[in-house]
N, CA, C and O of each residue as an XYZ file, in Angstrom:
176
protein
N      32.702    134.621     27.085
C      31.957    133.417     26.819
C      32.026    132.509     28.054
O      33.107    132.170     28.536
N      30.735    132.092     28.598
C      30.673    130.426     29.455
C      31.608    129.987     29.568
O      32.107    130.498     28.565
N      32.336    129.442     29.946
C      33.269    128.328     30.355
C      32.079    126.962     30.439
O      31.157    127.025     31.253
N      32.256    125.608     29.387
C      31.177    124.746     29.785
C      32.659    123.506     30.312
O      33.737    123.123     29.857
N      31.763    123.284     31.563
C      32.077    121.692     32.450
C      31.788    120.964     31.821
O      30.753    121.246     31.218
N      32.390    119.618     31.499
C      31.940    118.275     31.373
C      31.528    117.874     32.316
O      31.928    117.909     33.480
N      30.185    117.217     31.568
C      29.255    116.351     32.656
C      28.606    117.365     33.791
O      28.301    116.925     34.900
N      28.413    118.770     33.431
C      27.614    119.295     34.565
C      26.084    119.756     34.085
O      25.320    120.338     34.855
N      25.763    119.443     32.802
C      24.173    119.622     32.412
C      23.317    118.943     32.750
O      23.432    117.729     32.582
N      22.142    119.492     33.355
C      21.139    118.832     33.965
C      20.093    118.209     32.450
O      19.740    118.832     31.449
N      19.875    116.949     32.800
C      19.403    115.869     32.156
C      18.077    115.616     32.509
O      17.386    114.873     31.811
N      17.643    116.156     33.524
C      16.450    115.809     34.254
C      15.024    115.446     33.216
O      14.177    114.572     33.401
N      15.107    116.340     32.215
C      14.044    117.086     31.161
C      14.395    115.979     30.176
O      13.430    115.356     29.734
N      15.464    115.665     29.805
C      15.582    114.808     28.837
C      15.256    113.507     28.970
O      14.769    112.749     28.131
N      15.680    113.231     30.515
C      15.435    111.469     30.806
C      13.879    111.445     30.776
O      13.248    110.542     30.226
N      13.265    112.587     31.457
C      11.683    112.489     31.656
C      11.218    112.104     30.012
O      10.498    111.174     29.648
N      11.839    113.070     29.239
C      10.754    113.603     27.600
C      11.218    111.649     27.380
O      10.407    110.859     26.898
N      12.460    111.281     27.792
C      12.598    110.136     26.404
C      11.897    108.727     27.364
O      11.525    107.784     26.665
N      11.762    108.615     28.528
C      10.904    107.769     29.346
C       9.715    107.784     29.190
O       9.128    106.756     29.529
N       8.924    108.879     28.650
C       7.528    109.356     28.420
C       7.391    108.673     26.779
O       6.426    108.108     26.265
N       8.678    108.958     26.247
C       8.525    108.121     24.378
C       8.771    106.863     24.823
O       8.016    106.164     24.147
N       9.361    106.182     25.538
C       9.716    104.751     25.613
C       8.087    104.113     26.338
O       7.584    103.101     25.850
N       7.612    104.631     27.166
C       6.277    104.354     27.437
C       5.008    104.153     26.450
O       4.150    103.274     26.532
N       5.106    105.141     25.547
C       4.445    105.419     24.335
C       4.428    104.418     23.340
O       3.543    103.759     22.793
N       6.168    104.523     23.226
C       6.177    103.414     22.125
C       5.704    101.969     22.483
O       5.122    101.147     21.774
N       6.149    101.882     23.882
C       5.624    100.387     24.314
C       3.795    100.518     23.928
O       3.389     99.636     23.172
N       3.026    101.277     24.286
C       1.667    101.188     24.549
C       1.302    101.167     22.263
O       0.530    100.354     21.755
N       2.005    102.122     21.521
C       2.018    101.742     20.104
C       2.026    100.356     20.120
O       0.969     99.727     20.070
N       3.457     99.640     20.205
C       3.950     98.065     19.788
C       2.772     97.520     20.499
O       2.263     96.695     19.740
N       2.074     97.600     21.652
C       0.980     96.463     22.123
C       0.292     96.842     21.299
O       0.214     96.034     20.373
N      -0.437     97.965     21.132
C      -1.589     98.152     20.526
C      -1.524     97.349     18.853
O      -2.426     96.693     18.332
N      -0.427     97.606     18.394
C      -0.170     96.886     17.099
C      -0.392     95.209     17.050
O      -1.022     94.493     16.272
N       0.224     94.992     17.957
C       0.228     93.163     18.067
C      -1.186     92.930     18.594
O      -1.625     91.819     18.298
N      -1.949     93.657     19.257
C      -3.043     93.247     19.875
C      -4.048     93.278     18.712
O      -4.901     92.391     18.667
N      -4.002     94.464     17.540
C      -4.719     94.207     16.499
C      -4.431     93.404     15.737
O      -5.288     92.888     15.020
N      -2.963     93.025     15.667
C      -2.921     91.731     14.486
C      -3.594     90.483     15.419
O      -4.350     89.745     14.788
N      -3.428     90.217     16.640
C      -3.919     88.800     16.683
C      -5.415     89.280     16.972
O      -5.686     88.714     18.031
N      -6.081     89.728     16.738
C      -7.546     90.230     16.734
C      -8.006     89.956     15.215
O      -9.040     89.316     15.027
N      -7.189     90.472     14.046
C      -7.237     90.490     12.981
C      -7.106     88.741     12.325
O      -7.735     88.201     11.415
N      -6.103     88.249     13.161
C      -5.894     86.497     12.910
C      -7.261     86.084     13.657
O      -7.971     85.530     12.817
N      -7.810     86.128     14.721
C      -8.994     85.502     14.697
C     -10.447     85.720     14.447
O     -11.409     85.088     14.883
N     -10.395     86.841     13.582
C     -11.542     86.573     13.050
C     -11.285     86.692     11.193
O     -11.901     87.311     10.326
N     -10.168     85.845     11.150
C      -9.832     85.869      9.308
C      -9.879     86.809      8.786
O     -10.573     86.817      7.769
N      -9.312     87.845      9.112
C      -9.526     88.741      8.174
C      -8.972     89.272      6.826
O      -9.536     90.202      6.250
């Protein structure tokens, strides 16, 4: 069996995948607030 190191797994793939969701989610949360105050001015 492997012998596993601490702290020697490459992360590269992971920081990318969860920077790509943190981008996402930001562009969701605007898109959300941008329809509610769209939704507040025209009374809906």
């Amino acid at each position: 069996m492997a012998e596993h190191k601490h702290g020697s797994m490459d992360t590269r793939v992971q920081e990318k995948t969860f920077e790509g969701f943190l981008r996402m989610s930001m562009w969701v949360a605007g898109i959300a607030v941008g329809t509610l105050i769209f939704l507040a001015l025209v009374n809906a």
